[in-house]
N, C-alpha and C positions, 0 to 999 in steps of 0.2 A: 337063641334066647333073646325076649325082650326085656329090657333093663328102664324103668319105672326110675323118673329123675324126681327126686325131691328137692330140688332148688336149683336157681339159676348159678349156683357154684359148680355143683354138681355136673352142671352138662356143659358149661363153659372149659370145665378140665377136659369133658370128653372132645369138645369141637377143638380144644388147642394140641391134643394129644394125639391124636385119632388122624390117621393118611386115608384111613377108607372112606369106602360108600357109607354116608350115614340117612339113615329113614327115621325122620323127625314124626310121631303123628302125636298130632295136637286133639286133645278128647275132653268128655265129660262121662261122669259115671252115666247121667240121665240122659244121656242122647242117644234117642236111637238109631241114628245111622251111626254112631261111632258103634252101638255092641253088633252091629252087622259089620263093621271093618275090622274088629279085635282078633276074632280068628283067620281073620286073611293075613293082618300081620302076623299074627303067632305062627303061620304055615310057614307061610315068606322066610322067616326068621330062621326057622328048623332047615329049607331049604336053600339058604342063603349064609354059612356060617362065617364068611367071609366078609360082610356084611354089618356094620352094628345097627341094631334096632332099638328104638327109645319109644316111650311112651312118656306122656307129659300130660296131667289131667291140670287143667284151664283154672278148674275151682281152687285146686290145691297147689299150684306155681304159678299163679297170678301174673308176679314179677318177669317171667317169662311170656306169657302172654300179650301182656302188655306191650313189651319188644320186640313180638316179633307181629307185631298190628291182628291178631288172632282175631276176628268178629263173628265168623262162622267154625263151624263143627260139625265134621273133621276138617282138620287142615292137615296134611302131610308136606313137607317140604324134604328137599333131598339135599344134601350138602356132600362137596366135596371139596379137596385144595380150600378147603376151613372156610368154605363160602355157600349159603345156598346158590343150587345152581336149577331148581325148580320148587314149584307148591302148586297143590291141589288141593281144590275144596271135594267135601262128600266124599261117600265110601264107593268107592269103583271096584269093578273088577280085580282078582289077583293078575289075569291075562295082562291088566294095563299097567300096575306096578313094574313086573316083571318085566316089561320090556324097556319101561322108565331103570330097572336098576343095572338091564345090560347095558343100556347107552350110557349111561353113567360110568358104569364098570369099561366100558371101551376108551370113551373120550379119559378115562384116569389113567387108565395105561397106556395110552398111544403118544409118544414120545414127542416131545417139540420141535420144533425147528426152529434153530436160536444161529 
């Protein structure tokens, strides 16, 4: 499931709360490369439940956009260990998400050496 932030509170609790993979994508209702990325995330999302997926519309969390330098649309960024740890402009393939959300999912569980 994708989970629709309605303020930078909002998703601030999820990045302080949250150990997983998170897929940030940054949208506009009038974009249309983002209504061609919404159902690749909605898919991702179903196939990924391990996964949190956010939505964040630009027009309507500004305060967010603002922060995190948003100029173009789509932006997706990937956070982990409560940091982004990648961002892509435009809507790509699911093939290239997907292999952005294993290496993500690897490097999170592959142990330190401390």
């Amino acid at each position: 499931m994708v989970q629709m932030i309605n303020s930078k509170e909002e998703f601030d609790a999820i990045l302080n709360e949250t150990n997983w993979v998170i897929i940030a994508d940054f949208f506009a209702t009038w974009c249309g490369p983002c209504k061609v990325l919404g159902p690749v995330i909605e898919q991702l999302a179903e196939e990924h439940p391990d996964v949190k997926f956010v939505k964040i519309d630009v027009d309507e969390v500004t305060e967010l956009a603002e922060e995190y330098g948003i100029t173009s649309i789509p932006t997706v960024f990937i956070w982990y260990n409560h940091e982004i740890k990648e961002g892509f402009l435009w809507a790509n393939q699911k093939e290239f998400y997907e292999e952005k959300i294993q290496n993500a999912q690897n490097e999170l569980n592959t142990p330190t050496n401390n």
